[in-house]
C-alpha positions as CSV (number, residue, x, y, z in Angstrom):
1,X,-95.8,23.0,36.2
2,X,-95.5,20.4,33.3
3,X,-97.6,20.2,30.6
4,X,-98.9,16.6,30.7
5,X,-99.6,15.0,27.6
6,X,-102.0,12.3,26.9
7,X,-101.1,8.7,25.2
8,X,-103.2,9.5,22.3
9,X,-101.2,13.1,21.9
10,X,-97.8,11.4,22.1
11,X,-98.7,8.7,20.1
12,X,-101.3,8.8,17.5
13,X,-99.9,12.0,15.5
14,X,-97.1,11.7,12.6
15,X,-93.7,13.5,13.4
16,X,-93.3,16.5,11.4
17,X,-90.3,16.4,9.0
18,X,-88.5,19.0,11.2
19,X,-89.0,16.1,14.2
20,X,-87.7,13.3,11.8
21,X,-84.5,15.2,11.1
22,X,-84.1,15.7,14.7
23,X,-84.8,12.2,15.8
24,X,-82.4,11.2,13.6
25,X,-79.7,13.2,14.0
26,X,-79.8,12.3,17.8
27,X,-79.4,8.6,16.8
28,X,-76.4,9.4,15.4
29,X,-74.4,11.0,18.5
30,X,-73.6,9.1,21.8
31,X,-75.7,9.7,24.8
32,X,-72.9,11.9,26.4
33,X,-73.1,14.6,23.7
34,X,-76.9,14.4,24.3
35,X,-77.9,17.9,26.4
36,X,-80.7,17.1,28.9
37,X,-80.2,20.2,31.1
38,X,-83.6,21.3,30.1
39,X,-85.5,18.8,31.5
40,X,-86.3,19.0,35.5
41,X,-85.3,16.4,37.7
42,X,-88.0,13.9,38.6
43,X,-88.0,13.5,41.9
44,X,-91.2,12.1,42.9
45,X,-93.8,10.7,40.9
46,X,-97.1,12.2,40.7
47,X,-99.9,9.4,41.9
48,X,-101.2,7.1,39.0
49,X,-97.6,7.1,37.0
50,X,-97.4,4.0,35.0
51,X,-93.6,3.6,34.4
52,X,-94.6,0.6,31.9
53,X,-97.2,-1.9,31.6
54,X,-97.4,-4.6,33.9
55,X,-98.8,-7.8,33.1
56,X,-100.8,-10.0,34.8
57,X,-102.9,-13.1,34.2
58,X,-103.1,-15.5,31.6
59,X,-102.1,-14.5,28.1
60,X,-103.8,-15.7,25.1
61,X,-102.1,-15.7,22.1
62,X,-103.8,-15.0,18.5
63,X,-103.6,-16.4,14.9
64,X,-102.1,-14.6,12.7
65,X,-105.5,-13.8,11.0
66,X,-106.8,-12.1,14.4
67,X,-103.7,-10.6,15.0
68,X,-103.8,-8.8,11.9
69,X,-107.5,-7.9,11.9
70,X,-106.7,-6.1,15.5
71,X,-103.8,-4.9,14.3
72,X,-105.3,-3.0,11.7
73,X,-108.2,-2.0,13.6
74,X,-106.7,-0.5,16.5
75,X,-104.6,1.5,13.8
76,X,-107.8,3.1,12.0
77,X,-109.9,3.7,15.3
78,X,-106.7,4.9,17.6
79,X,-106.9,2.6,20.2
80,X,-104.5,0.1,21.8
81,X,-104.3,-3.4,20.5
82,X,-105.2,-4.5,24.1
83,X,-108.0,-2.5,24.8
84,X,-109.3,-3.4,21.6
85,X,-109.5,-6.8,22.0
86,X,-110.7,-6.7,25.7
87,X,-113.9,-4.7,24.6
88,X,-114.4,-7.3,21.9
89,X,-114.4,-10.4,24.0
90,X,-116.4,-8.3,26.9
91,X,-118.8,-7.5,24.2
92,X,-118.7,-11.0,23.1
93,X,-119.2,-12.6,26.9
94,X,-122.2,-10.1,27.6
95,X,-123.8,-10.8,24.6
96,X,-123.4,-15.0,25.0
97,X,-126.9,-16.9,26.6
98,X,-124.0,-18.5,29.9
99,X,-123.4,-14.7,30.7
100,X,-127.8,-14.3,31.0
């Protein structure tokens, strides 16, 4: 079975320099000289696979002061921009007298 790997494992730790050298040698060559026999064949998806974000709703878009602040935050405390700014304004609605 595969190993299945969270966000925060994939994401939120620095590439060795072994990986960099890697990564970028592989930029270098055309897909076709690319060997992928070592990966299994998906052929069904397990239940709960996101395949990428979908988006829904109204979007609200930031100055570039707030975008920054959230920015930054979600960089120190290793948590995504979105969530981050979700849990702030649901803070921020619980917390106001209309929500009592």
């Amino acid at each position: 079975m595969l190993k299945q790997y969270s966000e925060e494992e994939l994401f939120r730790r620095p590439f060795s320099e072994t990986q960099k050298r890697e990564l970028l040698a592989l930029l270098d060559r055309p897909a076709s000289e690319i060997d992928t026999s070592d990966i299994p064949e998906i052929l069904e998806l397990p239940p709960g696979t996101i395949r990428g974000r979908v988006r829904g709703g109204q979007s609200v878009r930031l100055n570039e002061e707030l975008r920054q602040h959230f920015a930054d935050k979600s960089r120190r405390e290793g948590v995504s921009f979105d969530d981050l700014v979700i849990e702030t304004l649901s803070k921020a609605v619980a917390s106001s007298p209309a929500s009592r």
